[in-house]
Z-matrix of the N, CA and C atoms (Angstrom, degrees):
N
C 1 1.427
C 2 1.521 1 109.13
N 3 1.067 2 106.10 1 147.92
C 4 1.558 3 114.07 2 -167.21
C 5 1.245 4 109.04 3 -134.04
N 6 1.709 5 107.18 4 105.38
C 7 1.574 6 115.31 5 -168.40
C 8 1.601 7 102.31 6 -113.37
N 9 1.339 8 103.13 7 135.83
C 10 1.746 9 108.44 8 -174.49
C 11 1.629 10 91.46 9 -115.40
N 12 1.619 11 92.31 10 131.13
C 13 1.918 12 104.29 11 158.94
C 14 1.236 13 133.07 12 -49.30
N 15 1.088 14 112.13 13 115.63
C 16 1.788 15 126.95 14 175.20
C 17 1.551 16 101.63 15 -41.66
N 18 1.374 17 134.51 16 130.04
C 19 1.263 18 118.57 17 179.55
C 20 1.497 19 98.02 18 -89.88
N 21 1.424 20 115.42 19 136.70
C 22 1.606 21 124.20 20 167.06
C 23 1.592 22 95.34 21 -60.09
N 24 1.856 23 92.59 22 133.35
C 25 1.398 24 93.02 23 163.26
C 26 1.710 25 117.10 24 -81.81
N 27 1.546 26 103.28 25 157.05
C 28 1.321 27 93.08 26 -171.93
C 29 1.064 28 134.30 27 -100.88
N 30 1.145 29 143.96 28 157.30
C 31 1.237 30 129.35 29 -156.78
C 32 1.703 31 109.84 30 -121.31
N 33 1.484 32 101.29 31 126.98
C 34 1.592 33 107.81 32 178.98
C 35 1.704 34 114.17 33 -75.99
N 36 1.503 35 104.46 34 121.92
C 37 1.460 36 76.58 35 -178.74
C 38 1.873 37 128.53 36 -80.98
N 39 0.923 38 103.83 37 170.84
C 40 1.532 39 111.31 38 175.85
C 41 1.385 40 121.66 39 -36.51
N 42 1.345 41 136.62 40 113.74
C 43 1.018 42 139.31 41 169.39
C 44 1.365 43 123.93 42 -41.90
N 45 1.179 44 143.18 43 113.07
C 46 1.884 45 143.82 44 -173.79
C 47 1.343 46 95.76 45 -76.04
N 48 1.438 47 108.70 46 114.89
C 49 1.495 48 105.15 47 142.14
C 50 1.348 49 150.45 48 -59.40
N 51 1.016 50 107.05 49 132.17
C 52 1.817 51 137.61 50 -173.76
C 53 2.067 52 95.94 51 -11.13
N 54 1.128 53 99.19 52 108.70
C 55 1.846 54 82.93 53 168.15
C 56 1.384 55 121.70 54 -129.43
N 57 1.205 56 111.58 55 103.35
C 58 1.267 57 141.28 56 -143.73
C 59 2.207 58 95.74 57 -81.84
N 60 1.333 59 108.03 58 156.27
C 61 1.248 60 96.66 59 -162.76
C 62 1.785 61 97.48 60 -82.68
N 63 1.477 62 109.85 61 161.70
C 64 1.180 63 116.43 62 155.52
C 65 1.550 64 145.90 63 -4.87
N 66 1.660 65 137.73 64 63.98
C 67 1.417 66 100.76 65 -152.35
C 68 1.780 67 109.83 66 -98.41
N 69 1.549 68 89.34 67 18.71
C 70 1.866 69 108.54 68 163.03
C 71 1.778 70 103.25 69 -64.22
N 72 1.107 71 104.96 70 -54.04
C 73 1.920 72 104.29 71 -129.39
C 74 1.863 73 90.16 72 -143.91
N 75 0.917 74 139.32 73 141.05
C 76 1.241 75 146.26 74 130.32
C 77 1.375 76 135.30 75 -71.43
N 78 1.685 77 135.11 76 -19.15
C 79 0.958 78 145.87 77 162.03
C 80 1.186 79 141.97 78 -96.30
N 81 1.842 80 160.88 79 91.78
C 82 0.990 81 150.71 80 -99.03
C 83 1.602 82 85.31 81 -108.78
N 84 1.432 83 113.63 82 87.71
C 85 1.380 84 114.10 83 169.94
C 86 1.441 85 90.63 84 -160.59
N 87 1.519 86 107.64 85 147.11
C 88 1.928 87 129.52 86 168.77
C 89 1.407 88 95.80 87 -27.03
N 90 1.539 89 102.12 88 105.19
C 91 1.603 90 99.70 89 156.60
C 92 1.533 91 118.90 90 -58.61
N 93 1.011 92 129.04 91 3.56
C 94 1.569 93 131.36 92 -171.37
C 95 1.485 94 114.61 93 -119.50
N 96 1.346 95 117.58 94 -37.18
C 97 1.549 96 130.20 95 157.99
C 98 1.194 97 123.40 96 -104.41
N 99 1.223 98 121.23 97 -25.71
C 100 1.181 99 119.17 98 -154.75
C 101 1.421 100 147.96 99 75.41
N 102 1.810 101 103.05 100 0.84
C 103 1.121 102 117.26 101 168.94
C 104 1.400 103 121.44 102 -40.52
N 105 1.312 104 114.38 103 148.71
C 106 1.446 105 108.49 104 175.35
C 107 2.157 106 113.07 105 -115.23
N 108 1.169 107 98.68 106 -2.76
C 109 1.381 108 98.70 107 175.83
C 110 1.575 109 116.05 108 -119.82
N 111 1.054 110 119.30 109 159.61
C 112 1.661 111 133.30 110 179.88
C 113 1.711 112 110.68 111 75.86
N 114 1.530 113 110.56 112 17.10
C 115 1.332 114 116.33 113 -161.93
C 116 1.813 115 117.65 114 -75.19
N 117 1.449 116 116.22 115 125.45
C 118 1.269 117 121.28 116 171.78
C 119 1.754 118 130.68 117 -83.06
N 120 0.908 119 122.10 118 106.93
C 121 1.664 120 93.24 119 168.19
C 122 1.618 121 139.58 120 -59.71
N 123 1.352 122 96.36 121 129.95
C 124 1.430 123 90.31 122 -175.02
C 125 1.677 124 108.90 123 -111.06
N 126 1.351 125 113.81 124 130.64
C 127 1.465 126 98.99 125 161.22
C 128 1.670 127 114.59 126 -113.08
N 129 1.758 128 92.29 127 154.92
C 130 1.526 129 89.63 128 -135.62
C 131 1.435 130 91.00 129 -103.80
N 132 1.476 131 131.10 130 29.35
C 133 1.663 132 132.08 131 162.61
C 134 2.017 133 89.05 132 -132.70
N 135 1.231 134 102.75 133 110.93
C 136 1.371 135 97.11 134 169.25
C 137 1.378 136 126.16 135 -98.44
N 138 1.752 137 108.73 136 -163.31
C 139 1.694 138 90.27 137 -173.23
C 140 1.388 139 128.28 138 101.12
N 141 0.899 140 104.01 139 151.89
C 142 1.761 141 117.01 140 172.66
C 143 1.377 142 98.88 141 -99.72
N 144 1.568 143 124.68 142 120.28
C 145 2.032 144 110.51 143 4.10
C 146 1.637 145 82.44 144 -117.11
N 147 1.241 146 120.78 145 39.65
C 148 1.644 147 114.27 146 -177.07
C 149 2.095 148 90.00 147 -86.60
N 150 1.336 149 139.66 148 -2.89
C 151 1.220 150 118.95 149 175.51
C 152 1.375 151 103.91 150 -80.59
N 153 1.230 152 109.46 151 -32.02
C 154 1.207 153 117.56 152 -157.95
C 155 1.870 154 104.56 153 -78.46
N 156 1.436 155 109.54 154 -32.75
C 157 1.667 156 102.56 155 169.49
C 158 1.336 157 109.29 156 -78.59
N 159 1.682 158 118.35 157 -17.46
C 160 1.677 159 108.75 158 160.65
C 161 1.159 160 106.83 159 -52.88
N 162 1.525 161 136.94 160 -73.52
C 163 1.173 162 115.63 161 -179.29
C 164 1.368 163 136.25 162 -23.89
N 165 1.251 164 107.35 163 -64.07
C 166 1.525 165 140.25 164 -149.33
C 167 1.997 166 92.62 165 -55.10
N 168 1.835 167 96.76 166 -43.69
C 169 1.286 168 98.79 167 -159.21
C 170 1.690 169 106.35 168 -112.57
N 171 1.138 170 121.62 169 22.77
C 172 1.198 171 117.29 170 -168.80
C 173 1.373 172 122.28 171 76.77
N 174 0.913 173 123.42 172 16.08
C 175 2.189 174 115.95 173 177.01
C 176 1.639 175 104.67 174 -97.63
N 177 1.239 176 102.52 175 69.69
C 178 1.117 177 101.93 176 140.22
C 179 1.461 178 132.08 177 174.37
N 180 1.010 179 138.21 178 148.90
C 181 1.640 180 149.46 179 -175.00
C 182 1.633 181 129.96 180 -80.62
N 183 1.516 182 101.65 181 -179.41
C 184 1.203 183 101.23 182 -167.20
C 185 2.522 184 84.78 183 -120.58
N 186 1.620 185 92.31 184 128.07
C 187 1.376 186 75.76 185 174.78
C 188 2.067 187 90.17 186 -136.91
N 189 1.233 188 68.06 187 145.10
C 190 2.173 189 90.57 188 162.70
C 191 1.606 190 101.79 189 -36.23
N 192 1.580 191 107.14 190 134.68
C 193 1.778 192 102.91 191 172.23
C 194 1.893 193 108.31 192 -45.08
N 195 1.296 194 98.27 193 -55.77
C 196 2.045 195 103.73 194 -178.14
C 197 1.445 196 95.58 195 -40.79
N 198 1.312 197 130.52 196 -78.73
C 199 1.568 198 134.24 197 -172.04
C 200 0.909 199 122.90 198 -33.46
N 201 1.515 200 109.06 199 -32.51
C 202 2.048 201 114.79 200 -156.63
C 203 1.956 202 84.14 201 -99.98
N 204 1.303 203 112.26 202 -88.87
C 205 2.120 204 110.13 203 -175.93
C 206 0.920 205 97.47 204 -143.43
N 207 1.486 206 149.32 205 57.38
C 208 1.479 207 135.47 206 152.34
C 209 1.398 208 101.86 207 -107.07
N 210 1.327 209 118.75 208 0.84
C 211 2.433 210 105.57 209 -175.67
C 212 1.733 211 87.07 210 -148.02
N 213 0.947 212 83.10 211 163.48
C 214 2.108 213 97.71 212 164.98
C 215 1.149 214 145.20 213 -23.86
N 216 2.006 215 80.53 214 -42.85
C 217 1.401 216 126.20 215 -169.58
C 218 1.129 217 105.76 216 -80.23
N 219 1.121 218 141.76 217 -25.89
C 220 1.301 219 140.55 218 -159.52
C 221 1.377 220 103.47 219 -82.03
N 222 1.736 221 120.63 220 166.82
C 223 1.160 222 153.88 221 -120.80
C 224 1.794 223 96.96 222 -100.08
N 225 1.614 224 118.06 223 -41.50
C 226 1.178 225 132.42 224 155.95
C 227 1.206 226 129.36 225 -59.89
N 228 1.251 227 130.11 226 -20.51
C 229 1.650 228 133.79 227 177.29
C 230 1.256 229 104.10 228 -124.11
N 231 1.641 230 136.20 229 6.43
C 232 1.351 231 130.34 230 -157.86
C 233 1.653 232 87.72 231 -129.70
N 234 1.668 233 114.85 232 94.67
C 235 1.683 234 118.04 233 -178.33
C 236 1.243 235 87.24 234 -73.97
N 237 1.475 236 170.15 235 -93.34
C 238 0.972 237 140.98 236 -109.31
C 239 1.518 238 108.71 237 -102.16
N 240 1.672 239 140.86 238 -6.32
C 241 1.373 240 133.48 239 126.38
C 242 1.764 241 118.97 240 -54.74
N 243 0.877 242 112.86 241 -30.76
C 244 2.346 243 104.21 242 158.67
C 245 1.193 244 93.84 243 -72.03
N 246 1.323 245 144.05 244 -75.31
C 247 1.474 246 129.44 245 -148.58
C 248 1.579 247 105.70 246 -52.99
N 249 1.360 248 113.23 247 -50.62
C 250 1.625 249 121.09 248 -166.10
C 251 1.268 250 103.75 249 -77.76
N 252 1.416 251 142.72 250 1.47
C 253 1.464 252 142.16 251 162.63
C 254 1.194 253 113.41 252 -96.62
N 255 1.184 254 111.28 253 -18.72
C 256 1.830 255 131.66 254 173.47
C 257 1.325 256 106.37 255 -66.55
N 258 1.234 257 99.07 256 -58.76
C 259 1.891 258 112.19 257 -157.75
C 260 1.930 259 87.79 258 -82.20
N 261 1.079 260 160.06 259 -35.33
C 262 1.031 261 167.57 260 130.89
C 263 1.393 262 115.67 261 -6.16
N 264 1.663 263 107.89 262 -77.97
C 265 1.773 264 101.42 263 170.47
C 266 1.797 265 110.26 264 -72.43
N 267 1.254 266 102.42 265 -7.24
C 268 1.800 267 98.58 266 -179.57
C 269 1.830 268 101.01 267 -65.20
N 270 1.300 269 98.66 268 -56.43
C 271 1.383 270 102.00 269 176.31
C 272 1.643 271 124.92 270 -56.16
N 273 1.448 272 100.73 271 -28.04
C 274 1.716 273 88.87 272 176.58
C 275 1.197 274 115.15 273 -91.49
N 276 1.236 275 127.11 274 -11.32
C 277 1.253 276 140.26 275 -174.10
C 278 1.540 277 105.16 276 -70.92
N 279 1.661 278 107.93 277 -46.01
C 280 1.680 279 122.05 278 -165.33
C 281 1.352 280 87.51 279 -74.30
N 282 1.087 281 137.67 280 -60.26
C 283 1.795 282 134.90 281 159.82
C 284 1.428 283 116.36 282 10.61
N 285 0.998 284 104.04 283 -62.74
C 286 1.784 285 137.39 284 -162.42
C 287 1.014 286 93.72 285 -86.78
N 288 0.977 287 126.25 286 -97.53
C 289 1.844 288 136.24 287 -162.86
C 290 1.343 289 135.40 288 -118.89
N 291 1.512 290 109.12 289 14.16
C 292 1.011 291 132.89 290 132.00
C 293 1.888 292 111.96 291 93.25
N 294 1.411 293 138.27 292 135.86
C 295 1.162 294 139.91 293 -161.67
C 296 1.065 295 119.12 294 -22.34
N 297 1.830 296 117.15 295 -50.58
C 298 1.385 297 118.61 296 -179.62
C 299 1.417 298 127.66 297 -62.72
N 300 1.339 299 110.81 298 -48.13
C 301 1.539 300 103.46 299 158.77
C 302 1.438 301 117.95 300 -28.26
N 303 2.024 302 107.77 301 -67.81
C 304 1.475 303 94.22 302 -147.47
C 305 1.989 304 97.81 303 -73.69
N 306 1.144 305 106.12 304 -6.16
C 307 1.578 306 85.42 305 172.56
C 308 1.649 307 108.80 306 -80.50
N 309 1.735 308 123.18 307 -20.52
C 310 1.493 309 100.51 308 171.86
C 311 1.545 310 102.51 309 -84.88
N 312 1.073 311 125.79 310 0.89
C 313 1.508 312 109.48 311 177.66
C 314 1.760 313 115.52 312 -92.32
N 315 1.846 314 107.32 313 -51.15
C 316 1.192 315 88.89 314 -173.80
C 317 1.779 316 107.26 315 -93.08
N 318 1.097 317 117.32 316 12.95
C 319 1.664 318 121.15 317 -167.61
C 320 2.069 319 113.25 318 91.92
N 321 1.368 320 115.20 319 -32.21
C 322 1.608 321 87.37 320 -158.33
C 323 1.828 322 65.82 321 -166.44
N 324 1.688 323 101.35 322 157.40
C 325 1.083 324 135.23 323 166.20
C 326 1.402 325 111.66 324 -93.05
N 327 2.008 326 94.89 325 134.25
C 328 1.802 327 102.18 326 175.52
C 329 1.510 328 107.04 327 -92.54
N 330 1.739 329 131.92 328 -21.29
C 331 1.719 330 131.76 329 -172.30
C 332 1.408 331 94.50 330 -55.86
């Protein structure tokens, strides 16, 4: 008997969303030091699908591993470094395209 393999269908992968450059920082160094090595990206509206309009729209940075989640200090356990990176790209963002957007984009205002 002569059995032939089912071909797996294949699967396309997922399209990457649009990732628009920086409208924090122009240089791939710690927005906070300025380090230029061990650097993480952070985007600074997280979440489903709010990372994904970080991308899309520029919110987000380059931070030191310590800054971003490797110490205390970092950007994930430090509420008033998230709020003040929040309220920061909130403002440059409203710059650009102004309050109403970022409340239909990210849902709710941090000012």
């Amino acid at each position: 008997m002569n059995v032939r393999p089912v071909p797996k269908p294949s699967k396309k992968p997922k399209p990457r969303p649009k990732e628009a450059p920086s409208i924090l920082q122009d240089r791939k160094e710690c927005y906070i030091t300025g380090a230029v090595t061990n650097l993480h990206k952070h985007h600074i509206f997280g979440g489903n699908p709010n990372r994904q309009h970080s991308d899309e729209y520029g919110c987000w940075i380059w931070l030191s591993a310590d800054l971003h989640n490797l110490s205390k200090d970092g950007v994930h356990f430090n509420k008033e470094l998230d709020l003040a990176l929040k309220r920061e790209a909130q403002s440059r963002f409203e710059a650009i395209w102004g309050r109403e957007k970022f409340i239909e984009v990210f849902g709710k205002s941090y000012l």
